[in-house]
N, C-alpha and C positions, 0 to 999 in steps of 0.2 A: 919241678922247680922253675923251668922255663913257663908252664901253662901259669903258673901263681908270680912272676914276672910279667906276662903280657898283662894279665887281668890289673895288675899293680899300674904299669903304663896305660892301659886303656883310661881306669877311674883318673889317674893323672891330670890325662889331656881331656877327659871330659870337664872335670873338675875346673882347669882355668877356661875351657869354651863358657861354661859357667857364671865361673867371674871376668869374665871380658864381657859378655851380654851385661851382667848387672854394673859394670862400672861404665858402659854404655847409654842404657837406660836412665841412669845416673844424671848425664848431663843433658839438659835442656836442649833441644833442638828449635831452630826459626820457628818451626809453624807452631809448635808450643808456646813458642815467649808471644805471639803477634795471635794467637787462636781467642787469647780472652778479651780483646782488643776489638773484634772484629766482631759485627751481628750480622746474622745472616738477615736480608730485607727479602722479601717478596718483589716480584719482577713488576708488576701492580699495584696500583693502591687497594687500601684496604677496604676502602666504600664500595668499589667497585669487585671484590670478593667475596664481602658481604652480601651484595646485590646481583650475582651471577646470573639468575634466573632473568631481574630485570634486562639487566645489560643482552641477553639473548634476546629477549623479545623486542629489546629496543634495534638492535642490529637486525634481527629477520625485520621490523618493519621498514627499517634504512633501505636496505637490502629490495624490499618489496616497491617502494617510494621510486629506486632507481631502475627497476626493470621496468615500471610503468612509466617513466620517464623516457626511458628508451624504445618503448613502444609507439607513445606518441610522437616521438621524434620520427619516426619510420611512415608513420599515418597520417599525421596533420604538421601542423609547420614542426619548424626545427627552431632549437633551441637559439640560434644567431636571429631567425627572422622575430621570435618575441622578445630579445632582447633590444633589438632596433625600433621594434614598435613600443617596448616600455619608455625607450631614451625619446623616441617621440613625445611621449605624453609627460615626459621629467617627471615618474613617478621614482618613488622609492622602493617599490615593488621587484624584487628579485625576481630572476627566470626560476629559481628553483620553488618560492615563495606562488610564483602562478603555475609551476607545475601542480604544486600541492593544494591550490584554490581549486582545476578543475579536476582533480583525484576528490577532491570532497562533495563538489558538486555531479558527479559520477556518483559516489556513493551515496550522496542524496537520491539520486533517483532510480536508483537499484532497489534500496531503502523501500521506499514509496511503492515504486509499479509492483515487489516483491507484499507488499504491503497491502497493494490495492486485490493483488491475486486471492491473495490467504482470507481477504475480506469473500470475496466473491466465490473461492471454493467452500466457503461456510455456507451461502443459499443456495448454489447450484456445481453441480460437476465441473472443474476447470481443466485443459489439457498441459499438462507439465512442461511438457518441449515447448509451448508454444508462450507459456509465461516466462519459461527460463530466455527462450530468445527476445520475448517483448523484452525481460528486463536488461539483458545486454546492448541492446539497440539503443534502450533508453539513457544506459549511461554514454554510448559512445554520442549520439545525441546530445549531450549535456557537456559532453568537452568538444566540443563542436561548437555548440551554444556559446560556450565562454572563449575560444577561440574567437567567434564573431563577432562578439561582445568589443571586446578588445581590437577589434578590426573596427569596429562604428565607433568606436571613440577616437582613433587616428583621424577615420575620415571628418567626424564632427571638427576636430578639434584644425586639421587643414583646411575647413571651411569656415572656422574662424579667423585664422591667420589671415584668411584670404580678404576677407571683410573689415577687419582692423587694418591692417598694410596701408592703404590708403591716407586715412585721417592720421597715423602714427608717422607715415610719412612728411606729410605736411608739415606736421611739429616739429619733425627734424628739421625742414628745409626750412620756415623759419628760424628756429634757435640758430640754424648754419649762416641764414643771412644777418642775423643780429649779429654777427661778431664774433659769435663761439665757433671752439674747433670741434672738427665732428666728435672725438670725443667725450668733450663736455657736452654736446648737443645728447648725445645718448645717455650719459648717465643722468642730464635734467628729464629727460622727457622717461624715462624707465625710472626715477625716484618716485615723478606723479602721477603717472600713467597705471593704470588696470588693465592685464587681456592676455590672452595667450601671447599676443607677440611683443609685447613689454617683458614677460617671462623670459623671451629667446634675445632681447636687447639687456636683460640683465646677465643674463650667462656670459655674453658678451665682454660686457663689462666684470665680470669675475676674474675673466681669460686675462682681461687688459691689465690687473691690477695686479695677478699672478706672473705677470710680466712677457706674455704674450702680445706679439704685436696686433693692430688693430685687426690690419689686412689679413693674417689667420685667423684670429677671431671670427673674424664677419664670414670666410670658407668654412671653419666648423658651424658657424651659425647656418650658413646651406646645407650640412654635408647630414646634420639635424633634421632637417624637415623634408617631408615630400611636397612640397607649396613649390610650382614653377614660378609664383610669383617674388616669394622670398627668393628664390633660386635670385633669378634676373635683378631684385634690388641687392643682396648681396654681390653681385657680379660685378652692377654698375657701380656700386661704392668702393668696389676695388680696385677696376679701372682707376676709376677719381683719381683715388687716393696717391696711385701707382703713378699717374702720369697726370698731375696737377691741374684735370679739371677742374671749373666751379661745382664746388659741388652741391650749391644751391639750386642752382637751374639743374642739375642733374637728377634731384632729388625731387624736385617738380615735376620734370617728365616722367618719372617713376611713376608718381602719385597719378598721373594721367594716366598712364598705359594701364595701371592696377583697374582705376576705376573703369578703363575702355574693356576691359579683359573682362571685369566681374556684368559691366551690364550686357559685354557677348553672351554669356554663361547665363545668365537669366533669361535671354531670347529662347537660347537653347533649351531651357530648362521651361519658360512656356512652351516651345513647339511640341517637347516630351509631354507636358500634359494634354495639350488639346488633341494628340493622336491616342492619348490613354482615356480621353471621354467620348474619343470615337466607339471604343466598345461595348458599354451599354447601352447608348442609340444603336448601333447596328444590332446586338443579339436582343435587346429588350423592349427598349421603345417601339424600333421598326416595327418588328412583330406581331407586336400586341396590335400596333395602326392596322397594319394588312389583315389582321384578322374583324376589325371593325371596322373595315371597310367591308370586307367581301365578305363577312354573315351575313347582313340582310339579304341581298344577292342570293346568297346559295339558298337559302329558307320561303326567299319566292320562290324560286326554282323546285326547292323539294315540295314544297304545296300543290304547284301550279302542274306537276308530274302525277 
C-alpha cells in the first residue's frame, strides 16, 4: 500500500514537472520573438568570398611589394629621401608608385639576363650559379639604375632653375618697379612665363591664395629646391619684404649675383673640361708621337748592329 503510494506520488510530481516545461515552452521568449527579425551577415563581403583565392594572391603579392620595399629602404635610399626628390620635381608620382616602377624594372632585367641564359644554354653549356648571380646583380642594377635616374632629373632640373633665375628675375624687378606689388609682380610674370622656375612661383602663388602669407610662401619655395641660388633670392625677398626694402634694386642685384654665380660655374665647368682632355693627349696622342719619333731611330740602329 505504501510502495503503490509512493509510485502514485512519484507519477504525480513527474506529471506537473511535465506540465510546467510545456506551459513553459508555451510562452514565447526574447530571442524567439527578435530571431526572425535578425539575418545573420557574414563578417566580409561577398565579392570578396567569392574571390578568396584572388584576395590571397592579391595580399601575398602586397605582402611581397612591401618586403621589397623594405629592402630597398635598407640598401639604397629611404623612402623620405625619394620623396623629397619626387616633391623636387612636382611629380605626381607616389613613393610607393616609384617603389613599384623600380620592382618592375628589376623584374625586367631578371626577365632578360634569365632570358639571355636559357638562349645561350641552347648552344652551349652555361654555369647555373653564375647566371643566377649575373641575374640578381642585374636586377639590383636596374633599381640602382632608376634610383639614379631620378637623381639626374633633380640635378637636370636644378640646373635649370639655375639658368632661369636670372631672366625671371628681371621680370620681377621690372613689374616691381612699374607699380605692382610683389605679389602681383609674381603671379603677372608665372601667368606668362614657361620653366621650371615659373612652376615654383606658381606654387607660390597657390600658397598665397590658400591664404598663406607671402614671406612663408617664398621659405617653402626654398625649403622645395636644392638651388643655393633660389635659396639666397628666396632669403633676400624676405628680408625686403620683412623690413621694407626696395625691392626693386633688391631684385636687381639678385639678378646680378645669379648671373655672377652661373658664369663662375661655367669657368669651373671649363677648367673640368680642359683637364678631362688632358687624358687622351697624355695616354694616346703622346704615345703614339714618341713612338714616331723614336722608330726611325731604333731601325737605324738595329740595321747598322
Amino acid at each position: 500500500m505504501r510502495s503503490g503510494g509512493l509510485w502514485l506520488g512519484a507519477g504525480m510530481g513527474l506529471s506537473l514537472v511535465l506540465l510546467w516545461n510545456v506551459w513553459c515552452s508555451r510562452q514565447p521568449t526574447l530571442h524567439s520573438r527578435i530571431r526572425p527579425y535578425i539575418h545573420h551577415r557574414p563578417p566580409t563581403s561577398r565579392l570578396l568570398q567569392g574571390n578568396r583565392e584572388q584576395t590571397t594572391v592579391t595580399g601575398a603579392l602586397i605582402h611581397c611589394i612591401h618586403w621589397a620595399t623594405r629592402a630597398m629602404n635598407q640598401l639604397g635610399s629611404t623612402s623620405d629621401a625619394v620623396a623629397r626628390r619626387l616633391a623636387l620635381l612636382h611629380t605626381r608620382m607616389s613613393v610607393d608608385e616609384f617603389r613599384i616602377h623600380q620592382l618592375l624594372w628589376a623584374l625586367g632585367a631578371l626577365v632578360s639576363t634569365l632570358g639571355m641564359g636559357l638562349f645561350l644554354a641552347w648552344i652551349r653549356p652555361v654555369n647555373v650559379v653564375a647566371l643566377v648571380v649575373l641575374a640578381l646583380m642585374s636586377s639590383i642594377g636596374a633599381i640602382a639604375a632608376s634610383d639614379w635616374w631620378l637623381s639626374r632629373r633633380v640635378r637636370q632640373r636644378t640646373a635649370q632653375l639655375d639658368h632661369e633665375l636670372p631672366d625671371v628675375v628681371e621680370l620681377l624687378a621690372l613689374a616691381v618697379g612699374a607699380g605692382q606689388s610683389p605679389l602681383s609682380a609674381i603671379e603677372r610674370v608665372a601667368t606668362i612665363g614657361q620653366g621650371a622656375f615659373i612652376d615654383d612661383l606658381r606654387s607660390v602663388v597657390v600658397d598665397t591664395r590658400s591664404g598663406t602669407i607671402l614671406t612663408q610662401a617664398m621659405e617653402r619655395m626654398a625649403s622645395r629646391s636644392e638651388s643655393a641660388a633660389v635659396g639666397r633670392f628666396c632669403e633676400a625677398m624676405v628680408i625686403a619684404l620683412e623690413r621694407g626694402t626696395p625691392l626693386a634694386d633688391v631684385l636687381r642685384a639678385q639678378a646680378i649675383d645669379a648671373r655672377e654665380a652661373a658664369r663662375r660655374e661655367l669657368m669651373e665647368e671649363g677648367g673640368k673640361k680642359e683637364i678631362a682632355q688632358m687624358i687622351p693627349v697624355v695616354f694616346l696622342v703622346l704615345p703614339v708621337t714618341v713612338i714616331f719619333a723614336l722608330f726611325p731611330g731604333l731601325m737605324v740602329l738595329r740595321i747598322g748592329l
